[in-house]
N, C-alpha and C positions, 0 to 999 in steps of 0.2 A: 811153398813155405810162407811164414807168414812174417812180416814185418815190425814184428811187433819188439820193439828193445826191451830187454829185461832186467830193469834198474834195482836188484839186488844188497845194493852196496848202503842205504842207509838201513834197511832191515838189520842187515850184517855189523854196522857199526853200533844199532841201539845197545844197551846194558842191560844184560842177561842176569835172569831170574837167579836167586840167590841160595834156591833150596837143594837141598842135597838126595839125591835120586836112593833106592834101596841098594844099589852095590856104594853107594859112598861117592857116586861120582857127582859132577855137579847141574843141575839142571840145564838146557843148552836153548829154552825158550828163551822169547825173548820177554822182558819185563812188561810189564802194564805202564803205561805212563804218566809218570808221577810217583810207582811204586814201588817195592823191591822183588815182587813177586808177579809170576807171570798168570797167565789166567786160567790155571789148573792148581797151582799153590797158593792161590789166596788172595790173588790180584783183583778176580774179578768184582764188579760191582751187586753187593748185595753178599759176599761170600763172608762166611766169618760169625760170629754170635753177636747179636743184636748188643747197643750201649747198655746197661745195667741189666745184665741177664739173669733172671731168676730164676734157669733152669741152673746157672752154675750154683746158686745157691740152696740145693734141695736138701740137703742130710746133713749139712753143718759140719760134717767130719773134718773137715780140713781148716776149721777156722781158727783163731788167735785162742782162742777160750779151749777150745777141744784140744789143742795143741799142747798149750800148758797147762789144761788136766792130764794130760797123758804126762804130759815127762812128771809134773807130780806123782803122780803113779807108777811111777816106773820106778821113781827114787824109794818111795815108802820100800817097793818090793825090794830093791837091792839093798835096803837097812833091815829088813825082817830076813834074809836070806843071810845077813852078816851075823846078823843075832844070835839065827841059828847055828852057826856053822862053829861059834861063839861059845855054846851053852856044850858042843858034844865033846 
């Protein structure tokens, strides 16, 4: 057998990764350090979408302007729907 001690116990003390696994339970790595995430959820170095990402910016759908053209439109609709409902 071998000799070797198996000092377990600051592994077991670091603070574990914060992500929440597909049944809901909680991740049981342990964190990256420095991080809140272990190095399967986002910890590791280089993981993640580069600083000012241009892929998030491809279709514009989602931005301030497309945003509040939409609820503008949504409202005209829900006044021409009232109009109508109005005139029968």
């Amino acid at each position: 057998m071998s000799d070797h001690v198996r000092t377990t116990g600051p592994m077991l003390a670091s603070p574990r990764c914060g992500a929440r696994t597909r049944t809901s339970g909680a991740c049981r790595a342990p964190a990256v350090h420095g991080k809140t995430r272990c190095r399967m959820h986002g910890g590791a170095e280089g993981s993640g979408a580069p600083r000012a990402n241009q892929n998030a910016r491809k279709h514009g759908r989602f931005t301030r302007d497309a945003i509040a053209e939409g609820r503008e439109i949504r409202a005209l609709l829900g006044e021409a729907r009232r109009m109508l409902v109005r005139t029968k």
